[in-house]
C-alpha positions as CSV (number, residue, x, y, z in Angstrom):
1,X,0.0,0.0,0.0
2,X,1.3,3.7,-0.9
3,X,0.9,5.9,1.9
4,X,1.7,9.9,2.1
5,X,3.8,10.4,4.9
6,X,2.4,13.6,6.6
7,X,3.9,13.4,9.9
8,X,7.9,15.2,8.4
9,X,7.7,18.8,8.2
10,X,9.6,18.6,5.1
11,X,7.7,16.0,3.7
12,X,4.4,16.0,4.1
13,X,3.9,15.9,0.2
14,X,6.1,12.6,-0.3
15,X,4.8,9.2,-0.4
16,X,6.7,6.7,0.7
17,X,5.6,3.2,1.2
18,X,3.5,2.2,4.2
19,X,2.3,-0.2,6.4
20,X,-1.2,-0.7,6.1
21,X,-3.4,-0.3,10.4
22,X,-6.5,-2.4,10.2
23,X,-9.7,-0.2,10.6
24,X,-7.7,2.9,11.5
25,X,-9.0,4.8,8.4
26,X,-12.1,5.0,9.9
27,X,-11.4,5.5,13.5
28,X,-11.6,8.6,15.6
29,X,-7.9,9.7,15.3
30,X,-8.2,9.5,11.4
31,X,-10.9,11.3,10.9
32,X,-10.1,13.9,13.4
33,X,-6.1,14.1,12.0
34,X,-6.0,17.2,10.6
35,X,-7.4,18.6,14.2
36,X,-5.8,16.8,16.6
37,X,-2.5,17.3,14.8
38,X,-2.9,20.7,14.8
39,X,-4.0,21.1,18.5
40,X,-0.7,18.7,19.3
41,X,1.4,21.5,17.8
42,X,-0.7,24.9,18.9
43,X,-0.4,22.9,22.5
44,X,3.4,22.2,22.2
45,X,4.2,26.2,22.2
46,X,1.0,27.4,24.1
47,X,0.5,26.4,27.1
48,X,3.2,23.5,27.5
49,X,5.7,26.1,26.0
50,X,5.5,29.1,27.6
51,X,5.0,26.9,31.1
52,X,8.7,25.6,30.5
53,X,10.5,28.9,29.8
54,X,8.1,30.1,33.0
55,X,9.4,27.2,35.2
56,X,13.0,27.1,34.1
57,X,13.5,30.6,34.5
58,X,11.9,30.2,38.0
59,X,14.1,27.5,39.2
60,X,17.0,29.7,37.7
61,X,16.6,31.5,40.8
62,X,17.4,28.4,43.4
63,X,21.5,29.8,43.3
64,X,19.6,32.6,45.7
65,X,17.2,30.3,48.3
66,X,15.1,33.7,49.4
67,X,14.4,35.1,45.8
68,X,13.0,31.6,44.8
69,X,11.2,30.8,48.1
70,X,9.8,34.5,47.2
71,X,9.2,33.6,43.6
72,X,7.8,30.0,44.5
73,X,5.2,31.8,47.4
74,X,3.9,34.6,44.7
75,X,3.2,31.6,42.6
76,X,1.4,29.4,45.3
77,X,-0.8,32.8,46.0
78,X,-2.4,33.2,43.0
79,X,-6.2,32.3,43.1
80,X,-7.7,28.9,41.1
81,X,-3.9,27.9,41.2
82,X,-5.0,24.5,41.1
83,X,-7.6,25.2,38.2
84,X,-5.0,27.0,36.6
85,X,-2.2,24.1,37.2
86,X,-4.3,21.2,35.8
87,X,-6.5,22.9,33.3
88,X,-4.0,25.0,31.5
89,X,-1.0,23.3,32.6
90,X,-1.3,19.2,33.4
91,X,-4.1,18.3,30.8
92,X,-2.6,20.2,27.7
93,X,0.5,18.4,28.5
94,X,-1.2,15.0,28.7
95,X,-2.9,15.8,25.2
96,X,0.6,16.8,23.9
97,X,2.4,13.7,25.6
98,X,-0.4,11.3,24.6
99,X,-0.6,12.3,21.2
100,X,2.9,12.6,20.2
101,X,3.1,9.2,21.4
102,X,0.8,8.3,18.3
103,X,2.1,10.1,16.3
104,X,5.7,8.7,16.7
105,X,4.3,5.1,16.4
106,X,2.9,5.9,13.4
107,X,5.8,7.8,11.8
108,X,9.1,6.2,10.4
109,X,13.0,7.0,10.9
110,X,14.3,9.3,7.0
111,X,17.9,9.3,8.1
112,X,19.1,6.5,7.0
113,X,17.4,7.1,3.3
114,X,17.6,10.4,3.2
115,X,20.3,11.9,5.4
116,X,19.1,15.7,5.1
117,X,19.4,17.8,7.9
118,X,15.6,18.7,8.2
119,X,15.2,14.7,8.5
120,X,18.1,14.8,11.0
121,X,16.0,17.3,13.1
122,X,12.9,15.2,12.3
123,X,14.5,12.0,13.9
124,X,16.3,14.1,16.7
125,X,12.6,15.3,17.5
126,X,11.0,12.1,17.9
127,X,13.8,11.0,20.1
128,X,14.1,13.5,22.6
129,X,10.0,13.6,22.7
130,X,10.5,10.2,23.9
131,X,13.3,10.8,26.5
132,X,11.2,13.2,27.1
133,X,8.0,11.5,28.0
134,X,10.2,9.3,30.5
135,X,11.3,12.6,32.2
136,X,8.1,14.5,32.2
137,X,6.6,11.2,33.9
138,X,9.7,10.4,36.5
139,X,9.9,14.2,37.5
140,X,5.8,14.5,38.5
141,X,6.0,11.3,40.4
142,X,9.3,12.6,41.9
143,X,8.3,16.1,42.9
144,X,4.3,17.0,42.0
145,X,2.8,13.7,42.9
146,X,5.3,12.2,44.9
147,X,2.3,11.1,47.1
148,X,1.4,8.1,44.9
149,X,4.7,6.3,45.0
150,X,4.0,6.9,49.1
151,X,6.0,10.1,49.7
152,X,5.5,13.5,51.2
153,X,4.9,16.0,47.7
154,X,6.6,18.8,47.1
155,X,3.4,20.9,47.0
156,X,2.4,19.1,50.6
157,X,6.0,19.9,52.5
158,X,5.8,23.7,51.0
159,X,2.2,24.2,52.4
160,X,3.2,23.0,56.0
161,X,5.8,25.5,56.1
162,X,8.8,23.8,54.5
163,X,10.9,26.3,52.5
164,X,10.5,25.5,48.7
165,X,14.2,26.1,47.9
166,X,14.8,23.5,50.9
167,X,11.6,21.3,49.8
168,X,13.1,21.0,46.2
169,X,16.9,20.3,46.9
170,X,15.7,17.4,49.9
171,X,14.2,15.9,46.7
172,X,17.3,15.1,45.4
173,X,18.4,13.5,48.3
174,X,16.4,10.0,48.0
175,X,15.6,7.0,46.3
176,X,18.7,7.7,44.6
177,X,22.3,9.7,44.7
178,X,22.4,13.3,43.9
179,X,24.7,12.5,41.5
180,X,22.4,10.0,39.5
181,X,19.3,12.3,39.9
182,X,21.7,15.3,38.2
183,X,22.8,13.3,35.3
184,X,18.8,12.3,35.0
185,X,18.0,15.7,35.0
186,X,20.4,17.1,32.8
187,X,20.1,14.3,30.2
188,X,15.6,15.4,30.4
189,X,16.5,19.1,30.6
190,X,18.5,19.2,27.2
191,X,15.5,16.2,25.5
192,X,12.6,19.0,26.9
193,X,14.5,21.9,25.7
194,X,15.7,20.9,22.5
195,X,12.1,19.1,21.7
196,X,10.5,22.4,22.3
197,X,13.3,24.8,20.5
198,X,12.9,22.6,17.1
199,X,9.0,22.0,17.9
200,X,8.5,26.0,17.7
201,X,10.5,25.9,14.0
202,X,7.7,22.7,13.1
203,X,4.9,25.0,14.4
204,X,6.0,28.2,12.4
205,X,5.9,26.0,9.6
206,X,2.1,24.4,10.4
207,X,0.7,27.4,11.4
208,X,2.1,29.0,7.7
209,X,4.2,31.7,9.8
210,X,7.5,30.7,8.0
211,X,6.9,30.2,3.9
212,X,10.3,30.5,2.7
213,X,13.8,29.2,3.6
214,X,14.6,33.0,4.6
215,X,12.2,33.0,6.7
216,X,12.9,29.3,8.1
217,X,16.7,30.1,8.8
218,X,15.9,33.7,11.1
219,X,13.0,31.0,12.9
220,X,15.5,28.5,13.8
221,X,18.1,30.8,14.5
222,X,15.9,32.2,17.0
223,X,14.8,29.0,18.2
224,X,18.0,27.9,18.7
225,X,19.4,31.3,20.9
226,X,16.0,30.5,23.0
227,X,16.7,27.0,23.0
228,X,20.6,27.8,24.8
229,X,19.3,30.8,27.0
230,X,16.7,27.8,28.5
231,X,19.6,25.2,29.0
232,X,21.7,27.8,30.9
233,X,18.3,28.6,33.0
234,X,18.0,25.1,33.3
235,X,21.7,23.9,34.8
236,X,21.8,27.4,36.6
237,X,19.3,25.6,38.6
238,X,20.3,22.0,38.8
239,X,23.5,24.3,40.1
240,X,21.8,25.9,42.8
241,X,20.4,23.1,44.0
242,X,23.7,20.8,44.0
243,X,24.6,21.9,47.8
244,X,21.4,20.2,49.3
245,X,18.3,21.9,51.3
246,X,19.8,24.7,54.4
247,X,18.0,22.3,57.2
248,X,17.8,18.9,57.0
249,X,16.0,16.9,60.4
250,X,16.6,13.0,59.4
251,X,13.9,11.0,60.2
252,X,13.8,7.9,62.4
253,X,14.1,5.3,59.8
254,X,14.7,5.9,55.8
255,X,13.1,3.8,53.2
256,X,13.1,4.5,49.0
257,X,9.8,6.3,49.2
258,X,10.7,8.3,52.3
259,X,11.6,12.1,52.3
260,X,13.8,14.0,54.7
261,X,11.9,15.9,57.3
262,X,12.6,19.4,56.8
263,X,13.1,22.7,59.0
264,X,11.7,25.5,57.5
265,X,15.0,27.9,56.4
266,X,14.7,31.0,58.3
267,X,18.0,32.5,56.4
């Protein structure tokens, strides 16, 4: 069966051969694929983008504990933050996440055939959205909903007075080394970043904002000086949070899904 690929940026007009998904032509995510795939991208930028550069260049503050515990209270005082948090923030990225995860089962690897850059990227894209997936996942159960896996959240340690600068760093401090959790993080930080830097060149192109290779080059050239300003934010705060919380109490007994009883930092 001859298929058009639609899923490259750069080769959505190419047919290539395919692999023919019983009753999939006339299922939901078929007849919805124009939609969906263009919700998936308008979803990458807003609201899952602008939330990264928002929380990276919040964390970039943890080299200075009282400007991010300052930072992190303004946040936690805004009204509906928990509307806010899962209906703008949570849910679009579960859309974004679920739905790139069809779309990468569906599409196929143009490196080895082709070897063009653009399919480079294309490749690169699907990889890090993996690694990225894997990340996303790890770091809510690890911080956000750390209550599942039978641990004391984030969130719940901040609202009974625990610093967050203290509450973040003491989250490094369990199940695992520091030193594994910082290569974990930096290997997510640069999959998230560089998935959203060369997702906002893929949107430009969708949304028909970038129609020639002029155009294309200033896009990804911009994209890219974004994409490095956000790693810096980003190691800036795996940096600051490298020394450990201020106060530490250790509890009785330690198990993998315990966390360190904190003081609150007074300094």
């Amino acid at each position: 069966m001859i298929v058009c690929d639609l899923r490259s940026p750069i080769a959505a007009a190419r047919c290539t051969k395919g692999t023919l998904v019983s009753g999939a032509d006339t299922g939901f995510l078929s007849r919805n694929h124009f939609l969906l795939r263009r919700l998936h991208s308008l979803s990458g930028v807003i609201p899952v983008g602008a939330f990264l550069i928002n929380h990276l260049l919040t964390n970039s503050l943890t080299p200075d504990p009282k400007a991010f515990d300052e930072e992190v209270h303004w946040i936690h005082s805004l009204p509906y933050l928990v509307f806010i948090e899962f209906g703008a923030i949570i849910l679009p990225l579960l859309f974004h996440m679920g739905y790139g995860v069809v779309i990468a089962l569906q599409g196929r690897h143009n490196v080895g055939r082709y070897g063009y850059a653009d399919n480079w990227r294309y490749t690169l894209q699907r990889v890090t959205g993996w690694v990225a997936v894997v990340f996303i996942i790890v770091h809510l159960l690890h911080f956000r909903f750390a209550y599942l896996t039978g641990a004391e959240g984030y969130v719940q340690q901040v609202h009974r007075g625990v610093s967050p600068y203290d509450a973040a760093a003491a989250g490094f401090l369990y199940g695992l080394p520091m030193s594994v959790w910082m290569v974990f993080y930096s290997i997510g930080l640069v999959a998230c970043v560089y998935h959203f830097a060369n997702g906002l060149c893929t949107f430009c192109i969708t949304w028909g904002i970038t129609i020639g290779d002029h155009s294309r080059r200033r896009v990804s050239i911009g994209a890219t000086v974004l994409g490095l300003v956000l790693l810096i934010w980003g190691f800036r705060s795996l940096w600051g949070l490298s020394s450990g919380p201020n106060s530490i109490e250790p509890p009785d007994s330690v198990d993998d899904h315990s966390v360190a009883v904190l003081w609150q930092h007074e300094g």
